[in-house]
N, C-alpha and C positions, 0 to 999 in steps of 0.2 A: 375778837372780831368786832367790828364797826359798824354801825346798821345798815351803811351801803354795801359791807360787805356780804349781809345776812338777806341781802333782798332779788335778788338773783337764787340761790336756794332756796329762797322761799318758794322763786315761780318754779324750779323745777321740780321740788318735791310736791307741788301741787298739781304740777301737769299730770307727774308719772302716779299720783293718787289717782288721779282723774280719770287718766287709762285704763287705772285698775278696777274704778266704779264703773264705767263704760264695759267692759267687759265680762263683770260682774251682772250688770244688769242683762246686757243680750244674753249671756247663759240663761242667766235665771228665766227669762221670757221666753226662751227657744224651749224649754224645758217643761214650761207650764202644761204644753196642751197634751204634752206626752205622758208623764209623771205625776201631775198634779202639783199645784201651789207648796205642798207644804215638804215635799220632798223635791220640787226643783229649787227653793230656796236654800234646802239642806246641802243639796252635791253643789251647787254654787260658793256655799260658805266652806265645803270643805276642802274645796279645789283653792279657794281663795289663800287659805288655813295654812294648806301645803305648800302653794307658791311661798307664802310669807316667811314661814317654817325654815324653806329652802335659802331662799336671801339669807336671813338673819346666819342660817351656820354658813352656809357656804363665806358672806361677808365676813364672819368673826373668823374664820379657818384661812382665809387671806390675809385679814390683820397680823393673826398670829405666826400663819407661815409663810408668809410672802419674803421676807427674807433667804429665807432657806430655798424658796424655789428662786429667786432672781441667782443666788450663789449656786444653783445647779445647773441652771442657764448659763450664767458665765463659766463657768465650768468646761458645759460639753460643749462650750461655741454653740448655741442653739442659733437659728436663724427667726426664731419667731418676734412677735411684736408685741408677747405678751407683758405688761408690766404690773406690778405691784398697785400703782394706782388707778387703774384703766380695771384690773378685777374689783379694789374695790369699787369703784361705779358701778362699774356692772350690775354685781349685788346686791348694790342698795337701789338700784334701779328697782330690782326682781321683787325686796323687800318693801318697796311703797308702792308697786303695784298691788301686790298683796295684802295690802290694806286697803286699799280702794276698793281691792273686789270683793275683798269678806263686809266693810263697813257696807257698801249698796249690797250686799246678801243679807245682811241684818236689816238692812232698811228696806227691803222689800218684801221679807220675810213678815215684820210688823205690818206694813199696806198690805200685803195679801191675806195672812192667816192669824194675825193680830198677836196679843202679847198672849 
């Protein structure tokens, strides 16, 4: 790949981080006055953890068998729109969220209840 081709993925993997700190963050805040600092920090990182967790196999289990499902689509005549490259996005969409929201869970985790 060519640097112009790496700079467009750069801004989108930075957006969907971004989302994921964002959303990271409002948890962990909505959480604070219920729960306390040091365990809204915690169910924030773990939710994050899990989305991430999710991406990463869900993305590798399309790599691996998105073949097999596009040939069972063609197959039954499926009518759907689903394709091999559109799940992986998908995925890796759900997998950079999920690092935006555990990274701002860790970093708010240290601003709140320290190291």
């Amino acid at each position: 790949m060519t640097e112009r081709d790496l700079r467009p993925f750069g801004r989108t993997v930075a957006r969907w981080v971004g989302v994921g700190a964002l959303v990271g963050v409002a948890l962990a805040a909505a959480l604070v006055p219920v729960v306390g600092s040091r365990a809204a920090t915690d169910t924030a990182f773990a939710l994050g953890a899990l989305v991430f967790g999710f991406g990463v196999a869900t993305w590798g289990g399309t790599v691996g068998f998105g073949g097999s499902m596009a040939a069972v689509q063609d197959h039954l005549g499926g009518e759907s729109s689903w394709t091999r490259s559109g799940a992986r996005q998908a995925f890796a969409v759900l997998t950079w969220v999920g690092v935006g929201w555990s990274a701002a869970a860790v970093a708010m985790s240290i601003a709140l209840v320290g190291l």
